[in-house]
C-alpha distance (Angstrom), angle and dihedral (degrees) to the residues before:
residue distance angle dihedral
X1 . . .
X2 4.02 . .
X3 4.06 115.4 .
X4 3.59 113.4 -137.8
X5 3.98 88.2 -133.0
X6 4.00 115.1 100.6
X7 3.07 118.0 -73.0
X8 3.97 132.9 -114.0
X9 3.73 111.3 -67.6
X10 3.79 90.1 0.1
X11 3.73 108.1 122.2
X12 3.72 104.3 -124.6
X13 4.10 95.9 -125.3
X14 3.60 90.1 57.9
X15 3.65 84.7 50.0
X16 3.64 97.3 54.3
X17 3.34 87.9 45.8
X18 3.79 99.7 52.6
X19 3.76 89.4 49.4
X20 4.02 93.0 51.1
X21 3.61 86.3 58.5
X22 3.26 90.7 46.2
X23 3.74 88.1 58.5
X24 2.94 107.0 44.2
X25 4.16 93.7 43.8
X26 4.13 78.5 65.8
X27 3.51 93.2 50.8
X28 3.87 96.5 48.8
X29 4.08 90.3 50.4
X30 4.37 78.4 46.2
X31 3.82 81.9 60.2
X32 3.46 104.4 41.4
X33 4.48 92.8 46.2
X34 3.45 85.6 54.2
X35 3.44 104.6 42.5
X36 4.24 85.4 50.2
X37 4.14 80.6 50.5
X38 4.01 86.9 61.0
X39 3.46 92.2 47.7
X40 3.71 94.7 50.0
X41 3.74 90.6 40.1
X42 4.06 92.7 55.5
X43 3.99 90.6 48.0
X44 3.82 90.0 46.7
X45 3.82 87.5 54.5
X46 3.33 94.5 51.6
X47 3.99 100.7 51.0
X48 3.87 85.1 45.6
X49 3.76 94.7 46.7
X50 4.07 88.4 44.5
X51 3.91 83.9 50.1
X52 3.74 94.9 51.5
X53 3.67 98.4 46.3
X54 4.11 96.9 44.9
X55 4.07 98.1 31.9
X56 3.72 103.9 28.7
X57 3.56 103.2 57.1
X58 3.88 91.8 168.4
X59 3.59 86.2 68.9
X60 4.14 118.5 100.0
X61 3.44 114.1 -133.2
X62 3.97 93.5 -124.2
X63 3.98 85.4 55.5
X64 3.87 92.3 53.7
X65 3.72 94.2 84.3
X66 4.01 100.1 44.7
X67 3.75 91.7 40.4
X68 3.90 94.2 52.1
X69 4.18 86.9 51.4
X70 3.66 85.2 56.0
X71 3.87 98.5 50.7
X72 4.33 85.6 45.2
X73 3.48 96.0 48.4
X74 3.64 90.2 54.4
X75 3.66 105.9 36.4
X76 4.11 116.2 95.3
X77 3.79 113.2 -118.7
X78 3.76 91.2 -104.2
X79 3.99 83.5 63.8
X80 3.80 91.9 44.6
X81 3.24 87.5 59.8
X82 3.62 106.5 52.6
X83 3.52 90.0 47.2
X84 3.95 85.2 54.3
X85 3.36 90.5 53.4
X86 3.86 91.0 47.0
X87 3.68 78.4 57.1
X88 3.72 88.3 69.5
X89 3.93 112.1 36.8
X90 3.56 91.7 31.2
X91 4.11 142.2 -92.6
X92 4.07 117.4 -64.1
X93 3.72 153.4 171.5
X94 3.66 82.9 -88.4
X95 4.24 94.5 52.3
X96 4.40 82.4 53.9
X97 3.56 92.6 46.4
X98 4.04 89.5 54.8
X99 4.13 92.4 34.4
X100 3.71 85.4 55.4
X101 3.89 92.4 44.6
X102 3.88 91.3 55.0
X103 4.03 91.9 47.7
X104 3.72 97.5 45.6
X105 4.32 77.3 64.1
X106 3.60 115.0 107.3
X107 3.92 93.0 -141.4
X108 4.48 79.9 61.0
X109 3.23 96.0 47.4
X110 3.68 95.1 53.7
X111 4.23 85.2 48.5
X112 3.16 92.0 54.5
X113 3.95 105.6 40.9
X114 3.95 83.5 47.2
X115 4.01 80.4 53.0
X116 3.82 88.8 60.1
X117 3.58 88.5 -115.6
X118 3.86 123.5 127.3
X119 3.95 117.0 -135.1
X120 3.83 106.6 -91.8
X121 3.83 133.6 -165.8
X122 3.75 139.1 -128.5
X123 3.96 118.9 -97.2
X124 3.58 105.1 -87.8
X125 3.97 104.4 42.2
């Protein structure tokens, strides 16, 4: 098993040195996941919030916004991004199939019921 301490013949400032880098190497790729996150986050809202507002008619406008934070917040990151990428080429049966999925959780329905919003359907049910 390798100690963290320097190693032999390694002066120990060039040690500490390589290990801050080390550091803060980790921390920059931190940054840069979670800044790709946010981007995939704000796409993902935007598919689900188009999705609400054209194929959830039952929906109020005003509830569009705290409704869609409820459906992110509980989607995995595999869902985030296909909704991000529904972003892109455009809203489908397949993004209300996987909007409905994520509201039918319990974990949703408590968002959303905390939101003051009743669980809605889909046009067409």
């Amino acid at each position: 098993m390798t100690s963290l301490s320097a190693q032999p013949g390694m002066p120990r400032a060039r040690w500490v040195a390589l290990v801050g880098a080390a550091l803060m190497g980790l921390s920059a790729c931190e940054n840069a996941t979670r800044a790709g996150d946010d981007v995939a986050r704000r796409s993902a809202k935007a598919a689900v919030s188009e999705t609400l507002a054209t194929r959830f008619p039952s929906v109020p406008n005003a509830a569009v916004t705290p409704f869609t934070d409820c459906i992110i917040d509980n989607a995995t990151a595999r869902e985030i991004g296909e909704f991000a990428k529904d972003a892109v080429i455009g809203v489908s049966e397949t993004t209300v199939a996987l909007v409905r999925a994520v509201l039918a959780r319990p974990e949703t329905q408590r968002c959303v019921l905390q939101a003051g919003i009743s669980s809605l359907g889909p046009q067409g049910n």
